[in-house]
MIDREN-183539 format. One record per residue (C-alpha): residue in three letters; x, y, z. Coordinates in nm, 3 decimals, decimal comma, padded with zeros to 5 digits. Example, Ala and Ser with C-alpha at 12.3 -4.5 7.8 and 13.67 -1.06 7.14 Angstrom:
# residues 2
R:code:c1:c2:c3
R:ALA:01,230:-00,450:00,780
R:SER:01,367:-00,106:00,714
# end
This chain:
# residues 223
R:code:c1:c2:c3
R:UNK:01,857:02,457:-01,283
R:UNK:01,745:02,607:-00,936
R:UNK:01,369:02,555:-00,988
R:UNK:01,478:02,154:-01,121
R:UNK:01,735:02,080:-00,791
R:UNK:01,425:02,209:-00,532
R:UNK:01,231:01,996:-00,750
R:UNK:01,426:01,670:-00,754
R:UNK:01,749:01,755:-00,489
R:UNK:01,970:01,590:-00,391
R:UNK:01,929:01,163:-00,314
R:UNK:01,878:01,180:00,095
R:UNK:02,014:00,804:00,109
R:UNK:02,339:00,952:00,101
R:UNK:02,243:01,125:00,401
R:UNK:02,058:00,885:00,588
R:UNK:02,405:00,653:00,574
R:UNK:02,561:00,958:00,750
R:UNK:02,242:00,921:01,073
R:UNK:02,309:00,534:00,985
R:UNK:02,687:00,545:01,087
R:UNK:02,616:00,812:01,396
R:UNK:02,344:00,579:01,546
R:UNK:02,620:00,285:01,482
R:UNK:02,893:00,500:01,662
R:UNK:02,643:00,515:01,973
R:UNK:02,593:00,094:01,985
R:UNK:02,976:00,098:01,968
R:UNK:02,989:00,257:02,245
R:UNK:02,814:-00,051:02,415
R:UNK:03,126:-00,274:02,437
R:UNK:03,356:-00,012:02,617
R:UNK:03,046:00,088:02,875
R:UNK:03,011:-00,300:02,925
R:UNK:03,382:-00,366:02,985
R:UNK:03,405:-00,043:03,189
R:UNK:03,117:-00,226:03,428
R:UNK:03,284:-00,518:03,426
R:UNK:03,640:-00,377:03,568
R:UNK:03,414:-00,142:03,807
R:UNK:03,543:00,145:03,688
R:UNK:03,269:00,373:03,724
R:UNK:03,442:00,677:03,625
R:UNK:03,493:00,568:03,310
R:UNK:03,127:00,492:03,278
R:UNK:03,052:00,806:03,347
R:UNK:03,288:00,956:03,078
R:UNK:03,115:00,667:02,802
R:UNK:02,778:00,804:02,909
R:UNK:02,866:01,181:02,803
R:UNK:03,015:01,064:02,493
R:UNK:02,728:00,862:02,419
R:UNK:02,507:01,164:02,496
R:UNK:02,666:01,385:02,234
R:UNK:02,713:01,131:01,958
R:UNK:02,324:01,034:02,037
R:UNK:02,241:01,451:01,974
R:UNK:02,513:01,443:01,670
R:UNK:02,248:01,164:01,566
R:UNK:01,980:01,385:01,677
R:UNK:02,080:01,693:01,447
R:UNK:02,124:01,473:01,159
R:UNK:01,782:01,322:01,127
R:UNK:01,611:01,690:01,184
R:UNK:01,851:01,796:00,885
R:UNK:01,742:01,558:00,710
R:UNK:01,382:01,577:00,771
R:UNK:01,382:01,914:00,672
R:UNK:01,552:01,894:00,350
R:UNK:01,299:01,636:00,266
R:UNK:00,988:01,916:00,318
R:UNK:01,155:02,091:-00,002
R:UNK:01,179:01,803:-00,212
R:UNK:00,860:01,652:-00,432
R:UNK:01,003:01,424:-00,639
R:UNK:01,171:01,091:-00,491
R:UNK:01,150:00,785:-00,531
R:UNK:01,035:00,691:-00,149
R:UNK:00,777:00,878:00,031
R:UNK:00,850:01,177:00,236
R:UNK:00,663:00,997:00,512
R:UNK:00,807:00,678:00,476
R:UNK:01,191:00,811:00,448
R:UNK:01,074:00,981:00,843
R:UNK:00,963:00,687:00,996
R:UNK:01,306:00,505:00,868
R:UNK:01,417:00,789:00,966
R:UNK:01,253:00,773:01,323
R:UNK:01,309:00,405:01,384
R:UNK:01,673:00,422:01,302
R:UNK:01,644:00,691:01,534
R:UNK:01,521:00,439:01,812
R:UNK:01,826:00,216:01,808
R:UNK:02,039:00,571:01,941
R:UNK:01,776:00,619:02,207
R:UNK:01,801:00,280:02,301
R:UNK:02,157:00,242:02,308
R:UNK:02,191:00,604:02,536
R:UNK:01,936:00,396:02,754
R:UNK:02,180:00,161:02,840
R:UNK:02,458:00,449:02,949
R:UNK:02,207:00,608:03,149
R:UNK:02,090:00,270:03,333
R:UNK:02,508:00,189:03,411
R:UNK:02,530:00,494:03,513
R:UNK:02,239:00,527:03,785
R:UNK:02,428:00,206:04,011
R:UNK:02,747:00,099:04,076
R:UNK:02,647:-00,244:04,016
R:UNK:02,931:-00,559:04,056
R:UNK:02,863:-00,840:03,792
R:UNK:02,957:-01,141:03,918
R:UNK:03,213:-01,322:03,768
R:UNK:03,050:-01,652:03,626
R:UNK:02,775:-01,412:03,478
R:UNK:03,092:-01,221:03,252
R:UNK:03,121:-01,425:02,952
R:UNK:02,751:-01,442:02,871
R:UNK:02,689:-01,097:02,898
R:UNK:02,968:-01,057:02,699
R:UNK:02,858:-01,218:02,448
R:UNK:02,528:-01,068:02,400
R:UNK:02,652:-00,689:02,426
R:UNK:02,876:-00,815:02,146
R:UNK:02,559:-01,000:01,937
R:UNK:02,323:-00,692:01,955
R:UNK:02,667:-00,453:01,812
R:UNK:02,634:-00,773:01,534
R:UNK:02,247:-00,621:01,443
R:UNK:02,382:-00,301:01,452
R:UNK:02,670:-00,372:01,201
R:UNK:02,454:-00,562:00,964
R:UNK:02,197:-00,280:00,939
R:UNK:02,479:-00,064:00,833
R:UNK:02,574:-00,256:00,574
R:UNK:02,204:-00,214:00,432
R:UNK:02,241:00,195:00,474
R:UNK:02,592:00,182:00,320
R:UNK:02,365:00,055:00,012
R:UNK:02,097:00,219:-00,004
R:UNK:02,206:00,503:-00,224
R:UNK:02,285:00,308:-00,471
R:UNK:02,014:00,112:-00,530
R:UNK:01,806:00,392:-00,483
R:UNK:01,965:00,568:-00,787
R:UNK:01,852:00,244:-00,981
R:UNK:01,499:00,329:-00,868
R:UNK:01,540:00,030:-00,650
R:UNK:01,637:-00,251:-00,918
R:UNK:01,916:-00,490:-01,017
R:UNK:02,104:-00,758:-00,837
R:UNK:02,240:-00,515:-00,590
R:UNK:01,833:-00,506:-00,437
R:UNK:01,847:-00,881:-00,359
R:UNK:02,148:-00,822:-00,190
R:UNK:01,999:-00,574:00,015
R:UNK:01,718:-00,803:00,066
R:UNK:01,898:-01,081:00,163
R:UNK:02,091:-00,838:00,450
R:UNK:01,754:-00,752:00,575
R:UNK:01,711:-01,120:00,637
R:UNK:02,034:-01,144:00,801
R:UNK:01,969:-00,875:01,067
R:UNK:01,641:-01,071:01,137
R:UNK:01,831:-01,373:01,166
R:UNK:02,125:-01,194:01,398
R:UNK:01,859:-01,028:01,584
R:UNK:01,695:-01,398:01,699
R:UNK:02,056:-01,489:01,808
R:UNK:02,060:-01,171:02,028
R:UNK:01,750:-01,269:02,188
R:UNK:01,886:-01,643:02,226
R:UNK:02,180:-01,453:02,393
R:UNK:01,969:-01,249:02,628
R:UNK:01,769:-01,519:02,733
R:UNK:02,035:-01,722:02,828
R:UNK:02,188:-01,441:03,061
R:UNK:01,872:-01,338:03,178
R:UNK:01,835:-01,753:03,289
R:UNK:02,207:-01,725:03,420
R:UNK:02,173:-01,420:03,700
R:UNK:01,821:-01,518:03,800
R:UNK:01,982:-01,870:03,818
R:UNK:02,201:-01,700:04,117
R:UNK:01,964:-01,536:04,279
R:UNK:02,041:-01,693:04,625
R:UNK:02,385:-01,570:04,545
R:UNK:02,322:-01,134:04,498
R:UNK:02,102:-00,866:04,650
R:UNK:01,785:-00,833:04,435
R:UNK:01,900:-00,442:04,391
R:UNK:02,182:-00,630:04,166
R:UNK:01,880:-00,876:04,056
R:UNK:01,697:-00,600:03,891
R:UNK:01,981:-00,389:03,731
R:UNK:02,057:-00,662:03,557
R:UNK:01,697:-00,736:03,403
R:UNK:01,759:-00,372:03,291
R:UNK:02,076:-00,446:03,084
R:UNK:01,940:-00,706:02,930
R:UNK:01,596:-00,535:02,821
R:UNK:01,785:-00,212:02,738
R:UNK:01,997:-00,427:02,499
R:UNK:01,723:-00,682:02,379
R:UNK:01,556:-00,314:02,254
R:UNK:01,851:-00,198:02,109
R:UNK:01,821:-00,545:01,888
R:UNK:01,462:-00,537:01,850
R:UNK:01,477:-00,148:01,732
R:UNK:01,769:-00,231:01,410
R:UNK:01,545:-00,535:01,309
R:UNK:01,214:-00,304:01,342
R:UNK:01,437:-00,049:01,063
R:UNK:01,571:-00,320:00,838
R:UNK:01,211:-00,480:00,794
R:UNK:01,039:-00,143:00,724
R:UNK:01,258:-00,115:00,434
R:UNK:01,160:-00,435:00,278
R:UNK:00,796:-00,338:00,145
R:UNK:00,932:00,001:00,062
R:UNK:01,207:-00,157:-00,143
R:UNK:01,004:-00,460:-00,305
R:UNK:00,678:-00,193:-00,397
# end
């Protein structure tokens, strides 16, 4: 039985819903950053930004886990290389997410109060990718168990369109702040200006990075 589990192992999906929820945990941590910007309570930023740090290395220890679990195993039913560069792109969404700690946390920037409800709104749109990502990695393990067939894989197909489709409202939502504060530009310092263009690209790459992972798994899936 020892020589067969190094042989086949255990599934990894199992695991890589464990990195899925971790990375998830970090874009949580979005909304609380954003609302702790918007009351100017820069303490409290600072206090998101270290938890965001950790849960981004918590994220961090899980993928090299995982990784090198995967160097033992030869039979799955994914590529070792493939699972990694999930792996790694999942990974980007953490990165991207700790991005937009760090940039709060270089400026004690004032958002204007007309600019609130927009940016708002996308914060909460790009958490939406996030969420429906999850739902694919909450899946995976199954289907993968099924060697990826069934009605449960058009489900998970179907999700992967629906982050795609979430992901194009995000970047609906980003353009229209990103037209909103330039819109007032006669109005705040460009200092302000450009922290601002940094939110929104920090977030828009956030978006872009759980769309990037769905999509890889749709050839992987379907072959």
């Amino acid at each position: 039985m020892g020589v067969l589990n190094k042989f086949f192992g255990a599934s990894p999906f199992s695991q890589l819903h464990e990195h899925s929820k971790k990375v998830h945990e970090c874009v949580k941590l979005m909304r609380p950053l954003t609302d702790a910007l918007l009351a100017e309570d820069y303490d409290k930023i600072e206090e998101l930004h270290n938890l965001m740090s950790k849960t981004e290395h918590e994220a961090d220890q899980i993928k090299n886990k995982i990784r090198s679990n995967l160097t033992e195993l030869y039979f799955l039913s994914v590529g070792q290389n493939e699972l990694s560069r999930f792996l790694g792109y999942q990974d980007d969404i953490a990165d991207a997410a700790e991005d937009f700690a760090v940039v709060l946390l270089l400026r004690k920037t004032k958002v204007p109060e007309k600019l609130r409800f927009d940016f708002l709104a996308f914060v909460d749109q790009v958490m939406m990718v996030s969420e429906h990502l999850l739902m694919i990695a909450e899946k995976l393990a199954g289907i993968a168990g099924s060697a990826f067939t069934g009605h449960e894989v058009d489900h998970v197909l179907e999700v992967i369109d629906q982050v795609s489709e979430e992901e194009w409202k995000a970047d609906r939502l980003g353009r229209k702040f990103a037209r909103h504060f330039y819109s007032l530009e006669s109005e705040m310092d460009p200092i302000t200006i450009m922290f601002l263009d940094k939110y929104c690209k920090t977030l828009g790459r956030v978006a872009n990075n759980a769309e990037k992972t769905a999509k890889y798994l749709k050839p992987i899936i379907r072959k």
